[in-house]
C-alpha positions as CSV (number, residue, x, y, z in Angstrom):
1,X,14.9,-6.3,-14.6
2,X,14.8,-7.0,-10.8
3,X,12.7,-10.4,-9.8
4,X,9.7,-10.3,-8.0
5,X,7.7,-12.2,-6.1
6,X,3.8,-12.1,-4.9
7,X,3.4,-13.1,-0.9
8,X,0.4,-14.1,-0.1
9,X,1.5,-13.7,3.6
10,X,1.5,-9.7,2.6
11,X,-2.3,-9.4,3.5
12,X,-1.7,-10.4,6.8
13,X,0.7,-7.4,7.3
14,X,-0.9,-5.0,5.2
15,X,-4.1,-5.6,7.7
16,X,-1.5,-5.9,10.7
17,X,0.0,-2.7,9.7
18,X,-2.8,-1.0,9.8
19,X,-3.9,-1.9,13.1
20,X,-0.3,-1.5,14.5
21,X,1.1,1.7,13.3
22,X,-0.7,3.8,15.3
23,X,-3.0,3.2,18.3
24,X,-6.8,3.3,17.5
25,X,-8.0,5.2,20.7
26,X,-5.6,8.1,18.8
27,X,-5.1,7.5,14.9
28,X,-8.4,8.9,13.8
29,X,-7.6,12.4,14.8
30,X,-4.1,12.1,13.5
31,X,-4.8,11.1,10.3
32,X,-5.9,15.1,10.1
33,X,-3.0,16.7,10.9
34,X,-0.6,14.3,9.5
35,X,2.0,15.0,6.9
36,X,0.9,14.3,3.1
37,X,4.1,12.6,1.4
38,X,2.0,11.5,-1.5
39,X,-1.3,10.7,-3.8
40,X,-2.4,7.3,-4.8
41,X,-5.2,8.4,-7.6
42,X,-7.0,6.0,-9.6
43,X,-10.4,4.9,-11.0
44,X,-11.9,2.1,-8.7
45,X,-14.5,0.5,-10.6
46,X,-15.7,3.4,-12.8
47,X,-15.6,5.9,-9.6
48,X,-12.5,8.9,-9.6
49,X,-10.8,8.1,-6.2
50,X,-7.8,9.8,-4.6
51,X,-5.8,8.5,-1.3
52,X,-2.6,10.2,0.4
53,X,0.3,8.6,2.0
54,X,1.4,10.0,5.5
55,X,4.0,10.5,7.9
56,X,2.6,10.5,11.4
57,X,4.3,11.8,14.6
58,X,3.5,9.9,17.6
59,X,5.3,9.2,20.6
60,X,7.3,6.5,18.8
61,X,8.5,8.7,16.5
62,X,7.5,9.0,12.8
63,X,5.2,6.1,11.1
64,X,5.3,6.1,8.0
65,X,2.3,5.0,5.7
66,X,4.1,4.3,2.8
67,X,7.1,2.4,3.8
68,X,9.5,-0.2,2.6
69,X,11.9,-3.1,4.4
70,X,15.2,-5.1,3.5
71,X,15.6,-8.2,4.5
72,X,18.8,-9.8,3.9
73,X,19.9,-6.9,2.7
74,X,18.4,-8.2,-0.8
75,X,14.8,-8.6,-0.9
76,X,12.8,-5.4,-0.7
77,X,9.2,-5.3,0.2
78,X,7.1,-2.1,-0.1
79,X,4.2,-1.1,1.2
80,X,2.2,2.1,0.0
81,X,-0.9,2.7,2.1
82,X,-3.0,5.6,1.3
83,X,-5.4,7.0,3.3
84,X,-9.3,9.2,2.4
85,X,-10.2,12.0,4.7
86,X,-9.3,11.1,8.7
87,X,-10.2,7.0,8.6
88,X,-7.9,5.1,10.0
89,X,-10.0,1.7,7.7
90,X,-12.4,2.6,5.6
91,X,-11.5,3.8,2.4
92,X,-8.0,2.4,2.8
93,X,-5.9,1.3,0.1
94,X,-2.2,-0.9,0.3
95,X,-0.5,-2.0,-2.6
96,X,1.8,-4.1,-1.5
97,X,4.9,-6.0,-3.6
98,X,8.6,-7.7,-3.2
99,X,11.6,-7.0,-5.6
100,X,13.8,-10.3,-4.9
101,X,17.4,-8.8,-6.8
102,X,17.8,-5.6,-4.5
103,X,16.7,-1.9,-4.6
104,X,15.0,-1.0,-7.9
105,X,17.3,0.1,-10.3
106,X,16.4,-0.8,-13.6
107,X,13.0,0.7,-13.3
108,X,10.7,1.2,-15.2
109,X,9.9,-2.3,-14.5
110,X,7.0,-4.5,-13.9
111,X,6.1,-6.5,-10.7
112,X,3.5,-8.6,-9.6
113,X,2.0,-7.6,-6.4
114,X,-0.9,-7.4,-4.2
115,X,-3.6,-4.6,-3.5
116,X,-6.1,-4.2,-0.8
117,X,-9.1,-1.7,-0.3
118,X,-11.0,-1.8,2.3
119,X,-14.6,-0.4,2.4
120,X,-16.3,-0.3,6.7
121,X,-14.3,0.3,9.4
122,X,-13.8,-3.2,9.6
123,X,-9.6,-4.8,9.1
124,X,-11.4,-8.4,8.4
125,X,-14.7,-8.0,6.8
126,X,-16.0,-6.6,3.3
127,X,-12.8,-5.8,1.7
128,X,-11.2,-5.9,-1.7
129,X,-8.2,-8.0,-3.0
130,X,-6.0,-8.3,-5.6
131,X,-3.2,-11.3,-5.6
132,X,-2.0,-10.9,-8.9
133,X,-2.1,-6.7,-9.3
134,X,0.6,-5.3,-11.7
135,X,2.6,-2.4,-10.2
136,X,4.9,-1.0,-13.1
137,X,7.6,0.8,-11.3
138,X,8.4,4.0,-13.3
139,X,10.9,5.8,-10.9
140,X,13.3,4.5,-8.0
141,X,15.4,7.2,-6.4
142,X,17.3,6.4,-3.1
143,X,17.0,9.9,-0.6
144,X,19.9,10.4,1.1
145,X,18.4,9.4,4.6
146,X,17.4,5.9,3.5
147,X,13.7,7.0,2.3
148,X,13.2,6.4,-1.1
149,X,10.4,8.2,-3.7
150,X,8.6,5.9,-5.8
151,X,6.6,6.9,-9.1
152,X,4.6,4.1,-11.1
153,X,0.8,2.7,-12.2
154,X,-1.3,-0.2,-10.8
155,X,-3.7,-2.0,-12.5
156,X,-5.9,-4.6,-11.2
157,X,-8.8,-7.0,-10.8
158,X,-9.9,-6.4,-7.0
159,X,-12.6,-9.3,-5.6
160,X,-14.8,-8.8,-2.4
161,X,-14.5,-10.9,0.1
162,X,-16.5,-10.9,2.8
163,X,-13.8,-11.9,5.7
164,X,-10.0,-11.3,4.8
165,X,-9.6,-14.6,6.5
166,X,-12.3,-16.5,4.0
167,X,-11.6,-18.9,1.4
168,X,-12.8,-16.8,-1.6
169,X,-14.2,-13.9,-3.1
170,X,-17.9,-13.7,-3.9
171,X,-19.6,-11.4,-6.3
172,X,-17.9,-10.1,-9.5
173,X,-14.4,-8.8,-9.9
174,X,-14.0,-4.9,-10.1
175,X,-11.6,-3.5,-12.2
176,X,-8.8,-0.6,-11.0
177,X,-6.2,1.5,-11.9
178,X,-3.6,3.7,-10.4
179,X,-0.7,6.1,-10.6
180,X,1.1,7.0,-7.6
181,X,3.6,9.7,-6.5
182,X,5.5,8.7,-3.2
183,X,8.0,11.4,-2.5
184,X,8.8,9.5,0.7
185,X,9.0,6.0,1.4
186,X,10.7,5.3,4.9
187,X,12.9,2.8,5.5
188,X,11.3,0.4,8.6
C-alpha cells in the first residue's frame, strides 16, 4: 500500500484553484459548455447530490477540474473538483489527497485526505471541511498522455465553518459519502 499523507496546506489550494483556473469575469458561462470527464455522486447529509468534473478550453489551453501533480517525481497530489449546474463556487466540491510512495499501484487502497464543499458564492465564508476524509482508491490506470482515470469512494465528517480562514467549525458535523468516476485526470 502506497503512504499517504493529509496537508492541511491543501485547503489553501483547493480554494486557490478555484479562483485561479479560470478567470471569474468568464468561468460562469464556461462551466456550460465545458467537457464532462466525470461524476462525483454522493449523499451529503441525507440529500442525493451529483457533481461533474470538467475540462475547460480557454485561451491557456485546457484546465482541468480534476487534476493531479508530481513532485519530486514521487509524491502525487490529486485534486478532483466537481462542479453543480454553471457555478463556478457554490455547490462546489474538492476532494483533495497525497500518495507519498508514487503513482497508485496497489490500489484498491485507502488514503487519508481532505474534502471541501462549498455552499454561497463565497471561496472563504460558509463552507464545509473535512481534514481527515477517507478516499479508498478502487482503480489507478495511467492514459497514455499522462492523464490518469481514477475510480473509488469517500466518506466523511464535513464541519461548517463560517470563514475557511477561522479557527474552527461551529454547529454539528454532517456526514457524506461518495463514489467517483474520473475518466480523466490531467497531469498539471
Amino acid at each position: 500500500m502506497n503512504q499517504v499523507t493529509n496537508t492541511p496546506i491543501r485547503k489553501l489550494l483547493a480554494l486557490l484553484l478555484l479562483g485561479l483556473v479560470l478567470p471569474l469575469a468568464v468561468a460562469q458561462g464556461v462551466l456550460e459548455g465545458a467537457e464532462q470527464t466525470g461524476v462525483i455522486a454522493g449523499v451529503l447529509d441525507g440529500a442525493e447530490l451529483q457533481w461533474r468534473t470538467l475540462a475547460i478550453d480557454t485561451e491557456e489551453g485546457t484546465q482541468n477540474t480534476a487534476n493531479y501533480d508530481v513532485f519530486m517525481e514521487r509524491f502525487y497530489s490529486f485534486t478532483l473538483q466537481g462542479h453543480q449546474g454553471t457555478s463556478l463556487i457554490e455547490g462546489t466540491l474538492s476532494i483533495s489527497f497525497t500518495s507519498l510512495g508514487g503513482p497508485l499501484t496497489d490500489c484498491p487502497c485507502d488514503i487519508t485526505g481532505e474534502i471541501m464543499y462549498w455552499t454561497t458564492t463565497s471561496m472563504f465564508n460558509d463552507v464545509y471541511m473535512a481534514e481527515d476524509a477517507v478516499i479508498t482508491v478502487l482503480e489507478f490506470e495511467e492514459l497514455s498522455d499522462g492523464a490518469v482515470r481514477l475510480t473509488g469512494t469517500a466518506t466523511a465528517q464535513l464541519y461548517f465553518h463560517e470563514s475557511a480562514t477561522s479557527d474552527g467549525p461551529s454547529g454539528d458535523p454532517v456526514a457524506l459519502t461518495l463514489d467517483f468516476t474520473i475518466d480523466r485526470v490531467g497531469l498539471e
